[in-house]
C-alpha atoms as one frame of an Amber mdcrd trajectory, in Angstrom:
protein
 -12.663 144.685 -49.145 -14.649 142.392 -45.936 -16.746 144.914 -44.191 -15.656
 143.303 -40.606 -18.191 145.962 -38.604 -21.204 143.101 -38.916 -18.617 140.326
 -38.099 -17.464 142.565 -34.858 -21.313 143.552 -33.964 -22.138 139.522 -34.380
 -19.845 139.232 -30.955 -22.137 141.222 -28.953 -25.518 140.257 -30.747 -27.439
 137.687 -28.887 -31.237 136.589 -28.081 -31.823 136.191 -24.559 -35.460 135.499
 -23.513 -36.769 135.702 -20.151 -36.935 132.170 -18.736 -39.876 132.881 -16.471
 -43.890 133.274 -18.292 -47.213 133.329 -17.363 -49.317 131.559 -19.769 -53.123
 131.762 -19.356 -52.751 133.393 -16.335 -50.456 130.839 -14.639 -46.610 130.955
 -13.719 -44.796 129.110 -16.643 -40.618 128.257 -16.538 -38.706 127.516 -19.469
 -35.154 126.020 -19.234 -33.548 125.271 -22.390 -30.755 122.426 -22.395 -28.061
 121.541 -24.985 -27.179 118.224 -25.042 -25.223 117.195 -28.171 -22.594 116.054
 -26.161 -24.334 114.670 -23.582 -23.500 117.429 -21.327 -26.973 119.421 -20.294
 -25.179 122.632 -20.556 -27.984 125.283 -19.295 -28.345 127.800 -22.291 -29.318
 131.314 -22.009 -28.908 132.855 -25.806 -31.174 131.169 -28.595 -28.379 131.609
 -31.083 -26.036 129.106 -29.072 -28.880 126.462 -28.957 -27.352 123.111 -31.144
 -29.002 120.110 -32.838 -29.641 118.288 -29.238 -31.486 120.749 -27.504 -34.259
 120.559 -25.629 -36.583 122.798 -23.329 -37.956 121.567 -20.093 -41.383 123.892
 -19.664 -43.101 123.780 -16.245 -46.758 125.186 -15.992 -49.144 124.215 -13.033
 -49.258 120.411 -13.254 -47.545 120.029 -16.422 -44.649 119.388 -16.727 -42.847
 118.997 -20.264 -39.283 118.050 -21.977 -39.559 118.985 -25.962 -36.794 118.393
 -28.150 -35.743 120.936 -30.430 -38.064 121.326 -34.265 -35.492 121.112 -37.120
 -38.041 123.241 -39.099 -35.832 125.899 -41.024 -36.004 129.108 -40.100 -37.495
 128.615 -36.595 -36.373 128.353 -33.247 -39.048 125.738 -31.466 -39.344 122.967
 -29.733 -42.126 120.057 -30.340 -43.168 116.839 -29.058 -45.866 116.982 -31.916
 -48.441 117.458 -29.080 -47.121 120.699 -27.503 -45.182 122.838 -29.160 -43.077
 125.870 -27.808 -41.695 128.596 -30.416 -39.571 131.039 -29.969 -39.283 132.298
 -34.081 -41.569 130.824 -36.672 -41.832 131.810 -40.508 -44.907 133.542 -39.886
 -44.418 135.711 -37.034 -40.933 136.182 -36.687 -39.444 136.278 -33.591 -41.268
 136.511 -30.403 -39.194 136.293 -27.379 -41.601 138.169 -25.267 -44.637 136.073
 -26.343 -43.806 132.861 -27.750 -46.313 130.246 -29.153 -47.464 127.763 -26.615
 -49.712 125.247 -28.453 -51.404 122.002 -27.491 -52.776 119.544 -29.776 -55.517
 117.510 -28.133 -56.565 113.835 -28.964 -59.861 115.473 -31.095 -57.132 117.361
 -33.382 -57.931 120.124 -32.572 -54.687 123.034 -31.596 -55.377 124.492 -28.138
 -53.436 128.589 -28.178 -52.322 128.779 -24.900 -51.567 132.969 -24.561 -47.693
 133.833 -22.612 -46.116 136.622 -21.731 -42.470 136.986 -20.325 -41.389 138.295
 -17.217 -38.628 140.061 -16.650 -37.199 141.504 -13.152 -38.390 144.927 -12.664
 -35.757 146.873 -13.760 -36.292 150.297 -11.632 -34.901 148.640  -8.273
């Protein structure tokens, strides 16, 4: 018999990171787009990204659009300069402090430190 309680709890399961950071000290926004059909739908839940995503990441003067990594088992988005991860093989998932890496014209990966923010709750 189809045990239908982890096809039921599947409904209600999703991964919603905060879209607002500070990296390094410094107010970061992260808006991530699906765009497979040419629509921009805004997406909230990592699980509902699809293969034409993108993220749009704002942070002081930079300001970046990275298409979605097709690197299994992740959930990042790379340029192959920055990269922004949300789950990688290594650390899992990280929703509250995803990787935000910069490779600079020496070769050499610059680990830029973030942090979410979420709306204080106690309000």
């Amino acid at each position: 018999m189809i045990n239908i309680v982890p096809f039921i709890l599947s409904f209600f399961i999703s991964i919603i990171p905060s879209p607002d950071f500070t990296c390094d000290n410094y107010p970061l926004n992260a808006t991530i787009r699906n765009n497979l059909n040419g629509d921009f739908a805004l997406v909230n839940d990592l699980e509902k990204i699809d293969q034409g995503s993108f993220i749009v990441l704002e942070w002081i003067d930079v300001s970046l659009m990275l298409p979605i990594s097709f690197q299994a088992g992740e959930i990042s988005f790379t340029d192959k300069k920055w990269l922004w991860s949300y789950q990688d093989n290594e650390s899992g998932l990280r929703m509250d402090n995803p990787r935000f890496s910069q490779r600079l014209s020496s070769g050499e990966i610059v680990e830029h430190e973030c942090e979410a923010i979420y709306p204080d709750k106690t309000d």
